[in-house]
N, C-alpha and C positions, 0 to 999 in steps of 0.2 A: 170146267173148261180144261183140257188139257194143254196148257201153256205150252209151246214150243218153245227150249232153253236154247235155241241156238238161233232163233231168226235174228236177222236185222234190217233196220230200215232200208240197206243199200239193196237187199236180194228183195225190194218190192216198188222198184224206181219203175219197173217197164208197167208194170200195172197200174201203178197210179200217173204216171205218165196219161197212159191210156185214160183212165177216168177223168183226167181233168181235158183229154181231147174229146170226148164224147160229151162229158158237160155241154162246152163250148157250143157245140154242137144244136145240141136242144135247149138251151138258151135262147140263142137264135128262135130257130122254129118256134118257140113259145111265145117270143116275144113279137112276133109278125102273123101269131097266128091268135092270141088271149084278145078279148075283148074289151077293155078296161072299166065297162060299164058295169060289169058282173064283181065288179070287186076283184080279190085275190082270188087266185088260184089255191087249190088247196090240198087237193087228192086226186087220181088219175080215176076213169072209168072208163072199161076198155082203149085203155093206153093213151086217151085224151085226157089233158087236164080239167076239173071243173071246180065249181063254187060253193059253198057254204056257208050259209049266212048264219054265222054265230058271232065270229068276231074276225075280225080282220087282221088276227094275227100272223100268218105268213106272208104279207108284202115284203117287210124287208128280208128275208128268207129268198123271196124273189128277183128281188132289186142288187141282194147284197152277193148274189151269186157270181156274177159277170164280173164284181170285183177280184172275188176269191182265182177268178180265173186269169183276169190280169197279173192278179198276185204270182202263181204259177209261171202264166207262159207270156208274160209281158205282151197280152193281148189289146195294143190298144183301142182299139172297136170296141171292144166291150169293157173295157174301162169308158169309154165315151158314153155307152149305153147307160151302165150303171152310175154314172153322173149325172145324166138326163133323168134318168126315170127315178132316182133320189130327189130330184132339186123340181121335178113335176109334179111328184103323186105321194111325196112319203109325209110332207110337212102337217096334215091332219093326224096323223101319228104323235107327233111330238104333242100335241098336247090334247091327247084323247085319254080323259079322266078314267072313263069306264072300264079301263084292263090294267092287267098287271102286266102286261107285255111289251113294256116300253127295252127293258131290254134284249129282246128278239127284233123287231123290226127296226129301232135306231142306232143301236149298235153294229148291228150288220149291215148298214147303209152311210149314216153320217159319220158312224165312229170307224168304219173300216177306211175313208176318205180320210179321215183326219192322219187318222197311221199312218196311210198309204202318203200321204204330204209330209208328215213327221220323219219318215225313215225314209225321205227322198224319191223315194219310187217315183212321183210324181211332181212335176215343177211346182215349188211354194208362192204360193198368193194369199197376201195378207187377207183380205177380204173375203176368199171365199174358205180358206183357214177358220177364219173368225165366225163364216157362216154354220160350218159346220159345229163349231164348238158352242153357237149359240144354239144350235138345236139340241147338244145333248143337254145342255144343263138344262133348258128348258124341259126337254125329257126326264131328265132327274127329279125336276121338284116335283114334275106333275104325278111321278111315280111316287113321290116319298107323300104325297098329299093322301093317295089310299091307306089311311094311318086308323088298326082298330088296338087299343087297349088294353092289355089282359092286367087279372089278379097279381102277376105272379113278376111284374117290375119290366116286364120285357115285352112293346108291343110287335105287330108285325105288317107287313104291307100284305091286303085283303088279297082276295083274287075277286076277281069278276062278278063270282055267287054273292058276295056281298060281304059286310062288314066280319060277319059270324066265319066268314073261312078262308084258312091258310093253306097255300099248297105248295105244295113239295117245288113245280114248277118254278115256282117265283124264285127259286134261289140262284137258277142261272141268270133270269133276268134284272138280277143287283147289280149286276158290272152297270147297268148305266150310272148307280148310285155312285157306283167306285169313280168312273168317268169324269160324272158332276163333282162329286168331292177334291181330285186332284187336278178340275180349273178352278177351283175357286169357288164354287159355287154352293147357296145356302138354299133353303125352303123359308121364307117369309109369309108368315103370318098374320092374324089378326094382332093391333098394335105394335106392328113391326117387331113381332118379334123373331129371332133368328134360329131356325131349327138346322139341326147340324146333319147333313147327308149320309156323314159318316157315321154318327150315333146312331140314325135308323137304321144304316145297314146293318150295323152290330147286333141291334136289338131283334131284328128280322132274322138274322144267323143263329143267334141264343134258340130264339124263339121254336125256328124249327129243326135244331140240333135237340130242343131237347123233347117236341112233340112229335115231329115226325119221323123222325131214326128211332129206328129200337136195339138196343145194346145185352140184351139179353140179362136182363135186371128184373125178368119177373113183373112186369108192368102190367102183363096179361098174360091170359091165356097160349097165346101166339106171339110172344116175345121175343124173335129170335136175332142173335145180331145182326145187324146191319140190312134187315128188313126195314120197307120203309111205304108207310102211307101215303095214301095222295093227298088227303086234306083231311088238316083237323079243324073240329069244329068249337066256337067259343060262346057261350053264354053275355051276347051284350049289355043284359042288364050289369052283369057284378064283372064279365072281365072269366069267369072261371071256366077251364077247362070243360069240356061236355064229353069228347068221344071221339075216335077215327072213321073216316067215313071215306067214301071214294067215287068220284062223278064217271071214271072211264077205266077203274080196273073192275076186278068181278067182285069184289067184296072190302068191306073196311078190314080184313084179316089174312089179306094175302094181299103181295106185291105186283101192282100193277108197274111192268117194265120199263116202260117210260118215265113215267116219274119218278121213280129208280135210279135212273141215269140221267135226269135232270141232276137229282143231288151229286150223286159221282162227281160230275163233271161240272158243277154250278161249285161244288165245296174246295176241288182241286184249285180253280180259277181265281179260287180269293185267296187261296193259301195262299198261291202268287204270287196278286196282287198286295195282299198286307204282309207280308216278306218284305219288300220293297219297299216302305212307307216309312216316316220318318217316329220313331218310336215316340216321341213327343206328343204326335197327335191323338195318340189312346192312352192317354192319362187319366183322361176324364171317366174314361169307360173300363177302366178297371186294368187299363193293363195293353201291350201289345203282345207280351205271351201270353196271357188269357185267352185270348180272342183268337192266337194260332192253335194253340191247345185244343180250344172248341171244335175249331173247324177240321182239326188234322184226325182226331180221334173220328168225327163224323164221316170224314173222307176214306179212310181206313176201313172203317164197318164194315159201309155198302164198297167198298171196294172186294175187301175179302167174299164180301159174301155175294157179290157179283160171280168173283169167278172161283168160287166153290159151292156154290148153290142154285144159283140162279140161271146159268147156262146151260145149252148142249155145248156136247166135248167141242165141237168147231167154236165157241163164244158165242152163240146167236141165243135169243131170248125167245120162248113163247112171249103173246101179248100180255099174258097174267101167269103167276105160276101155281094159281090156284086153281085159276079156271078148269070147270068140272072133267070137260074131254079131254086133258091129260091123264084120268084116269084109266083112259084105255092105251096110252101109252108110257106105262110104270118106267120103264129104262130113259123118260128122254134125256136125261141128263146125263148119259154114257154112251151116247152116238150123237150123232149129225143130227142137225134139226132138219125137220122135212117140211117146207113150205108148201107141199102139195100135198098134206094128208087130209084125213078125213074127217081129224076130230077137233084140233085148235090152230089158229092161226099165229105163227110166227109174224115178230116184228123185227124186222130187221133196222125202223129207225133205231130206235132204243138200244141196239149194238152197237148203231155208228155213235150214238153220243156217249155214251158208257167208256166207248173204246177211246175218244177225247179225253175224257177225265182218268184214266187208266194212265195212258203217257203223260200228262202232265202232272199226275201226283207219282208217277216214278221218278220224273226231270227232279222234281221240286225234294223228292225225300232220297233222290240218288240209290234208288231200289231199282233193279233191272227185274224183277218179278215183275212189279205191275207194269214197265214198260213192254216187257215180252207177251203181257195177256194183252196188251191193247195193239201189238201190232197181229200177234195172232188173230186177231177177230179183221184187222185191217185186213189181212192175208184172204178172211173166207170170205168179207161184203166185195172184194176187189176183181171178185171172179163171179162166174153162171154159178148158182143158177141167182145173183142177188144182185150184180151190175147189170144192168137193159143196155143190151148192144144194138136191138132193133130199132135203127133209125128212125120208125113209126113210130115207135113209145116216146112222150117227151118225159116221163120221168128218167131220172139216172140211174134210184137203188129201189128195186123190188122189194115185193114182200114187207109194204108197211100198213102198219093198222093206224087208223084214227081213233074211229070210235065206239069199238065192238059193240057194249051194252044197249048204247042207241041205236045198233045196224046198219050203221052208214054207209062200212067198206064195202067197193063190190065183190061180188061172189059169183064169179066167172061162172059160161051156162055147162054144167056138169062136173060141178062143183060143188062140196057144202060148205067149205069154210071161204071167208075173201082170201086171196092170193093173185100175185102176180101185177097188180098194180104198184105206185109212188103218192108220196107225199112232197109236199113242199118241203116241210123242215128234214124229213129222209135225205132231198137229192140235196139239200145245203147242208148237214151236218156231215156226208160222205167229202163232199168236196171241198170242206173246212177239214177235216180231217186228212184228203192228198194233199192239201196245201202242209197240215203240219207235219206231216213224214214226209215230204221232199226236202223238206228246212233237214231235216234231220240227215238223209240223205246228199243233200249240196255242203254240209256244213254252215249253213248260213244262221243267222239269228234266230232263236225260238219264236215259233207264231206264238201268240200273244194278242187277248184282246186290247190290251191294253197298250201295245205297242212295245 
């Protein structure tokens, strides 16, 4: 990536402005136009949103949008919205066993409400206060309940594939663990006993700081720093490590870019939040510089090697950087990515979350390097050809992949690769992201999931 040493968040008010007026926008349309029968929306096909029935992990992606935008432009319609369509359709969420995604759809719904009451935005009421905080802890335990085992002292919260696998994913979705933790809130067991929120996240942090980041230690073949797996896989009889493997990049031995930038930005989030925490309550777990240690070294990696390896010069990511048809274009990592070519598909979600965790692990270690990579990639998602300004479209940010290896994306007609469509978690990580470079730009308090 070729970092620009002199941007700043003030010289990108007019654009993200704009972004979060065009949001607004297709919010709306989306929401008077989705059918709620069909589930979440999830991906766009020919510029219409549609459905995929795997899991129902971008509702709150959906719901948590309209807040982000009140957050912005003190939109109250859609604050109205996104209090409706939270307190209608989100509460099978909270305690749906089957995913590891309680922190995507509850924290961007219940826990952006709670904020938004905690820091005034919004008039305080005891009871619907209370409502909200009873759903994340609810959402907490039922996320720390996907609990598998290993050899090696340190278990971690499954994902979806089943007990045997850990993903990369799962590490931005621990803020609800963080959430659950600092109300008060415990995971209760068989004979009442009391499992601690905060020791599973630690151990889930351990767990895949030290399987799925690679620090260039020679661990394999393809070792290289701050490269990072999507899932690793566990042997349930004994607990022992088995192997890297990967459900949606191209291979267990190259980095699939999404889940890439889940860690970035999932690793930056806790540095944060356990920054902040009272040192007292990591005693038990070996420490509260231990546990920053872990996570700051992990965040650093794939940071560095975000943007020294893993981008085009503008910050944008192919979907894989291994995937084969980048071998017919040897230079991409010293030009502009080109969402239109012929041989792999750019992801421009994976930029926008990357580019989250980029400025908050600059705020957090007071480095204007990584704050400058993550507005420079702001700078290129903020413009054509990756913001949809066509009214028609209801995505926000073009150019994102789901799920290449299964062929899910569409692939416009004369076309070979998919382009030119949106995602759910694409058009809410861009506009969680205008929201936290305007904070930067207003001088107002750091966005923060945590408030």
């Amino acid at each position: 990536m070729n970092v620009d040493p002199n941007i700043t968040p003030e010289s990108l008010t007019e654009s993200l402005e704009r972004v979060v007026g065009l949001a607004a926008a297709k919010i709306r349309d989306l929401d008077a136009a989705w059918d709620p029968g069909k589930g979440a929306p999830v991906f766009t096909v020919g510029g219409k949103y549609t459905a995929r029935g795997w899991t129902e992990w971008t509702q709150g992606f959906q719901f948590g949008m309209p807040l982000l935008v009140f957050d912005a432009a003190d939109d109250k319609a859609l604050l109205e919205l996104g209090r409706q369509r939270t307190m209608e359709r989100m509460a099978p969420h909270v305690t749906h066993r089957g995913v590891h995604d309680h922190g995507f759809n509850n924290v961007s719904t219940y826990g952006a409400l709670r904020r938004l009451m905690k820091a005034g935005r919004i008039p305080h009421d005891d009871w619907e206060l209370t409502t909200y905080e009873m759903a994340l802890k609810c959402s907490a335990a039922v996320q720390a309940m996907r609990w598998s085992s290993t050899a090696y002292g340190h278990g971690y919260v499954c994902s979806f594939n089943g007990p045997h696998s850990l993903f990369s994913d799962t590490l931005r979705s621990m803020r609800v663990l963080s959430i659950g933790h600092e109300l008060g809130h415990v995971l209760q067991s068989e004979h009442d006993e009391r499992i601690s929120l905060l020791d599973r996240l630690i151990q889930h942090t351990r767990t895949t700081a030290r399987f799925n980041v690679y620090y260039g230690e020679g661990r394999d073949a393809y070792d290289r720093p701050g490269r990072v797996v999507h899932e690793s896989i566990f042997n349930m009889n004994d607990g022992q490590y088995r192997c890297p493997s990967s459900q949606q990049g191209f291979s267990p031995f190259s980095t699939w870019t999404r889940g890439h930038a889940w860690i970035v930005c999932g690793a930056a989030e806790q540095l944060e939040w356990i920054a902040g925490r009272p040192e007292a309550e990591f005693e038990p777990f070996g420490g509260k510089a231990d546990v920053l240690q872990v996570l700051e070294r992990m965040a650093r990696a794939t940071a560095d090697f975000c943007i020294d390896g893993l981008t085009s010069s503008d910050g944008i990511t192919y979907w894989d950087d291994g995937a084969p048809g980048l071998a017919s274009m040897p230079d991409w990592r010293d030009r502009r990515a080109e969402p239109f070519n012929d041989h792999e598909p750019v992801d421009a979600s994976a930029s926008a979350i990357a580019a989250q965790g980029l400025i908050i692990l600059g705020r957090y270690l007071k480095d204007d390097h990584y704050t400058k990579a993550g507005l420079t990639v702001v700078r290129t998602l903020c413009n054509e050809p990756y913001l949809s300004t066509d009214a028609s479209h209801q995505g926000l940010l073009l150019h994102s992949v789901y799920h290449r290896p299964n062929g899910w994306d569409h692939v416009p007609t004369g076309r070979s690769v998919p382009c030119g469509e949106s995602s759910m978690w694409g058009d809410y990580h861009l506009l969680e992201l205008a929201v936290q470079v305007l904070r930067m730009c207003r001088r107002e308090a750091p966005y923060r999931f945590f408030g």
